[in-house]
C-alpha positions in Angstrom: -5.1 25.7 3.2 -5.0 26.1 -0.7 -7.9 26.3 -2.8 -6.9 23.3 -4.9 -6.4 21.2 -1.7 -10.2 22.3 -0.8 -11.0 21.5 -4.2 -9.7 18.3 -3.6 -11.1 17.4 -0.5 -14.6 18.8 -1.5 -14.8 16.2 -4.6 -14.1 13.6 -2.1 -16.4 14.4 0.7 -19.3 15.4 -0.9 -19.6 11.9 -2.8 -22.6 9.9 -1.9 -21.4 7.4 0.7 -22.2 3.3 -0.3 -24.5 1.4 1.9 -23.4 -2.2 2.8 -26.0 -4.6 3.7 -23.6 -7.3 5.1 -21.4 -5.4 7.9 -20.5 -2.2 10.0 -17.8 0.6 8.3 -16.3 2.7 10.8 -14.1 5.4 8.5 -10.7 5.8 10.0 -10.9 9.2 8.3 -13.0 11.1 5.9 -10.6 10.8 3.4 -8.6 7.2 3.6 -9.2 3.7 5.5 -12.1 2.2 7.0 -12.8 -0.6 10.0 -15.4 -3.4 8.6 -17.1 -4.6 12.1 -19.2 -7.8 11.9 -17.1 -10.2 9.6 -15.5 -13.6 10.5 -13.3 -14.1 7.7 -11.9 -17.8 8.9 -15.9 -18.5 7.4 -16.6 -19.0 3.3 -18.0 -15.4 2.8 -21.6 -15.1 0.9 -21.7 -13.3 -2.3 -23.3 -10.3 -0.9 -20.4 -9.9 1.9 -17.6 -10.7 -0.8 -19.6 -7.5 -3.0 -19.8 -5.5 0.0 -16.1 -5.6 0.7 -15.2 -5.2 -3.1 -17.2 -2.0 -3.2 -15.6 -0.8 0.6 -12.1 -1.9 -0.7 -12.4 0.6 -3.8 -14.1 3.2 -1.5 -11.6 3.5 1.1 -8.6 1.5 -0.6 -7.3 0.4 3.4 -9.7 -2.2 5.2 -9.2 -3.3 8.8 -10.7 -6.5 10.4 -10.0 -7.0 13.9 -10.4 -10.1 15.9 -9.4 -12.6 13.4 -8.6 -15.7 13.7 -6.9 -17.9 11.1 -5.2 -20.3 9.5 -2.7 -19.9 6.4 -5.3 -21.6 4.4 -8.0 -19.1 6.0 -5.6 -16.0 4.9 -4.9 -17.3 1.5 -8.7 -18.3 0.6 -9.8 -14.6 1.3 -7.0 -13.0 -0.4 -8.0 -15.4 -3.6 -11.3 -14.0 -3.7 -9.5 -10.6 -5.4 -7.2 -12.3 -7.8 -4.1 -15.2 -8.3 -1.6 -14.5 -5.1 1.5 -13.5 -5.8 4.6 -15.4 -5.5 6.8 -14.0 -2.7 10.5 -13.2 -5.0 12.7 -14.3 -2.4 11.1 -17.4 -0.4 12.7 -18.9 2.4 13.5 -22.8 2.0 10.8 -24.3 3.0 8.3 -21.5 3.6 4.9 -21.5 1.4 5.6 -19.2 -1.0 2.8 -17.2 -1.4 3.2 -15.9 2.9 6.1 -13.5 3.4 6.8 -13.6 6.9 7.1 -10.0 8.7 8.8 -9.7 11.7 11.0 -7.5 13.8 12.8 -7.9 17.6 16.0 -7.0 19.1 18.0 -8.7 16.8 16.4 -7.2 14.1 19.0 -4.3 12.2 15.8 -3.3 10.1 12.6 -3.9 9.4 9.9 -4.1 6.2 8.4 -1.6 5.2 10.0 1.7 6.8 9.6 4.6 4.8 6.9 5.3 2.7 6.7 3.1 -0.6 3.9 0.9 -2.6 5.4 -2.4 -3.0 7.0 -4.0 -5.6 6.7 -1.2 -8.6 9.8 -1.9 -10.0 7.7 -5.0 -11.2 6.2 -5.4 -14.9 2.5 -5.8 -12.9 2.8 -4.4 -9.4 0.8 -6.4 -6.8 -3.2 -5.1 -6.8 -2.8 -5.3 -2.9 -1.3 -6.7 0.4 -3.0 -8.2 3.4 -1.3 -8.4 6.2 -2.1 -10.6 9.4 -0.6 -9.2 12.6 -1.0 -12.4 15.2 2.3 -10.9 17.7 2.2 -6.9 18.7 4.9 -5.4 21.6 4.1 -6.1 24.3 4.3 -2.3 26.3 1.0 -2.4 24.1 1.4 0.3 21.1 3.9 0.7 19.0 4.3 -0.3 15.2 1.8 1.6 13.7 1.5 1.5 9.9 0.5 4.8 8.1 -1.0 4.9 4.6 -1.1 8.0 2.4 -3.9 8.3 -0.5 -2.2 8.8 -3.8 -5.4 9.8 -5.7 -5.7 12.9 -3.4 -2.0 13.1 -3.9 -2.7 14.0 -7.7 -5.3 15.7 -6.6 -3.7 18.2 -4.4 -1.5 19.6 -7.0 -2.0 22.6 -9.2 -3.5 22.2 -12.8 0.0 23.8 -13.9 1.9 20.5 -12.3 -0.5 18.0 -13.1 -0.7 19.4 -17.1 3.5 18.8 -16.6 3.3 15.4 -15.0 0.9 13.6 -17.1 2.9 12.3 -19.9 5.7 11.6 -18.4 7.1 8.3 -17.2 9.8 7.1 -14.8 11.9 4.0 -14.6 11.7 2.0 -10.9 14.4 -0.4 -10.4 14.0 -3.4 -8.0 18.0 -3.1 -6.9 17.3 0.1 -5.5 16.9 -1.2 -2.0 19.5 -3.0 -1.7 21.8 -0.4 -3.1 21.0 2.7 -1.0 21.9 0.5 1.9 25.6 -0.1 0.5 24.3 -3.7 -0.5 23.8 -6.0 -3.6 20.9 -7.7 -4.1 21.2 -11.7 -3.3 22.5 -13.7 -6.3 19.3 -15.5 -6.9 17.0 -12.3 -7.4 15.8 -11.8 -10.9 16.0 -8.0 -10.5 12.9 -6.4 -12.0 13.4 -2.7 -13.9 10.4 -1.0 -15.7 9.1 2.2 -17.0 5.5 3.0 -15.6 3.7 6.5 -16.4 4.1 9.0 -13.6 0.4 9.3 -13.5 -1.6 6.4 -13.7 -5.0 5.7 -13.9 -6.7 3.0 -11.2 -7.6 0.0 -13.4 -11.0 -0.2 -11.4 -12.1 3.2 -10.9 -10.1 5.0 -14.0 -9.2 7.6 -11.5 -6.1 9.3 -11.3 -3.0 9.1 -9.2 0.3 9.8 -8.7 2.9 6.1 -9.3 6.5 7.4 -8.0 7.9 6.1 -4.7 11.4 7.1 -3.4 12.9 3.1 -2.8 12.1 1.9 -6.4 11.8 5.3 -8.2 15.4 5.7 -9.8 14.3 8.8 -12.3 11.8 10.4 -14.8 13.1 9.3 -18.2 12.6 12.4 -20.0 13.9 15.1 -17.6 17.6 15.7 -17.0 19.0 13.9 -14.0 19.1 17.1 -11.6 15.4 18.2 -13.1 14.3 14.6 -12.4 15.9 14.3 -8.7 13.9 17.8 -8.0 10.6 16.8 -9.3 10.6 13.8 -7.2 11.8 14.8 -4.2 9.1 17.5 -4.3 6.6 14.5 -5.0 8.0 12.6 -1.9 7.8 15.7 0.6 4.4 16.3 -0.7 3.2 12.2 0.2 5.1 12.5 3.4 4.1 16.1 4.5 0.7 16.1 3.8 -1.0 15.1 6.8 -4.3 15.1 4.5 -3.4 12.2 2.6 -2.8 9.9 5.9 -4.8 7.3 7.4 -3.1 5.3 10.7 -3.5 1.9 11.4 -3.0 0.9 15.2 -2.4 -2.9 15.3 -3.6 -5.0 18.1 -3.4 -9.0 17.9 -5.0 -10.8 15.4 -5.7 -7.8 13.6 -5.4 -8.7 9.3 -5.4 -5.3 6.7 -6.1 -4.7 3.4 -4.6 -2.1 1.5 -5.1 -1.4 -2.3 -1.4 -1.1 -3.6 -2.3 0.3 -6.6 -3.3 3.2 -4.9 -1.9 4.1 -1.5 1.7 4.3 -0.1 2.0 2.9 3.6 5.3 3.6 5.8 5.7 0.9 8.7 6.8 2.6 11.5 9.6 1.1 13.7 9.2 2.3 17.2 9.2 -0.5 19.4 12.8 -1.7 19.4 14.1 -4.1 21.0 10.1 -5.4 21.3 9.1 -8.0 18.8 5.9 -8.1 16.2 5.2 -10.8 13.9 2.6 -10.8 10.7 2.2 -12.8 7.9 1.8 -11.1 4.5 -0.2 -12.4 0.9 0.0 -10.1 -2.3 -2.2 -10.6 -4.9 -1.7 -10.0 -8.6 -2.4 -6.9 -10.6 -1.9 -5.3 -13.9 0.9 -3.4 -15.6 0.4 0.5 -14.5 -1.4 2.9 -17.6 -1.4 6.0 -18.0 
């Protein structure tokens, strides 16, 4: 292991840990995701449990509460306490449009989320975060795991030399990628979004650094040439996906909800359970145009 990954981790780990006066954290790992043990969130939550879960959301960035039970009205009352929800781009007719259903079984030809990606930063302000309520897991009982990679230590992890050439420079994510990579167009009634954020960004929270490229929206770094720019971020991408480091797993059982910090972490939804079937619902929540 390098010195600046040890340099890295030591900045991390050594920080004084928070105390929470309103429920349990169990860590998933030193470095990314926690489990919050002794919350009901289908209850109004006080404001010492709502500041307790702030302050473990910007610690840990991925939350998991187990053993909920709620109602779409339950779901979209707790993701309101951390901002406006988002409107879901595509609806379906007759769906609320702030839940996007996510769901996969033998029919399905793919499924959300595979590969690692933060959502939605071809957007002009990228989502602050997703929760996701898993109610329908497979049923051979594992499978569908979703991993989460830490894009802070991802910065982190780098050399002085690459993060002196990064910072700077921006790169333009187009919401058409998708669609396009699979041979497709995007349907007729999408406003395609297309922006330019900073390849380094800082957390609007925190002010900490991070690394804001992802290989489905990121089409190229504006001021490199095209074979420079397909280089740079292809190194970038190995680095997220390769660094075991950076990962945090999330196993899902039933009625399992998670809450990630978008503006921060990757996540890659693995699909290993074909032909089995899991269903979640999904609530974004709206954040602020990326700065470097």
């Amino acid at each position: 292991m390098d010195q600046f990954t040890l340099d890295a981790i030591a900045r991390i780990t050594t920080a004084p840990r928070e105390t929470y006066e309103s429920f349990t954290v169990d860590p998933l790992t030193p470095l990314l995701g926690a489990e919050i043990v002794g919350l009901d969130l289908s209850e109004e939550l006080t404001p010492v449990q709502q500041k307790d879960i702030r302050t473990a959301f910007l610690t840990h960035h991925v939350l998991v509460f187990r053993d909920q039970h709620l109602t779409p009205e339950d779901h979209k009352r707790f993701a309101a306490l951390f901002g406006p929800l988002h409107l879901d781009s595509l609806p379906e007719e007759g769906s609320d449009p702030y839940i996007l259903k996510v769901s996969a079984n033998k029919d399905s030809k793919a499924v959300v989320g595979n590969g690692w990606h933060a959502d939605g930063t071809a957007d002009d302000e990228p989502s602050l975060g997703s929760m996701l309520y898993v109610t329908e897991v497979p049923e051979i009982g594992s499978g569908g795991d979703t991993l989460f990679a830490n894009m802070h230590l991802a910065y982190d992890m780098l050399s002085p030399a690459m993060k002196t050439f990064l910072d700077g420079l921006t790169a333009v994510h187009d919401g058409a990628r998708p669609w396009l990579t699979l041979g497709q167009l995007p349907p007729a009634e999408y406003d395609v979004p297309r922006n330019e954020h900073p390849v380094v960004v800082r957390h609007p929270d925190t002010g900490r650094k991070l690394l804001f490229v992802n290989g489905p929206y990121t089409s190229h770094i504006t001021q490199l040439a095209a074979t420079e720019s397909k280089a740079v971020l292809e190194m970038l991408y190995d680095h997220v996906a390769r660094t075991n480091l950076l990962h945090c797993r999330v196993r899902w059982q039933a009625d399992t909800l998670v809450f990630w910090d978008n503006r921060c972490v990757q996540h890659h939804a693995t699909w290993d359970y074909f032909p089995y079937s899991r269903y979640g619902q999904r609530i974004a929540i709206d954040g602020t145009r990326p700065l470097a």
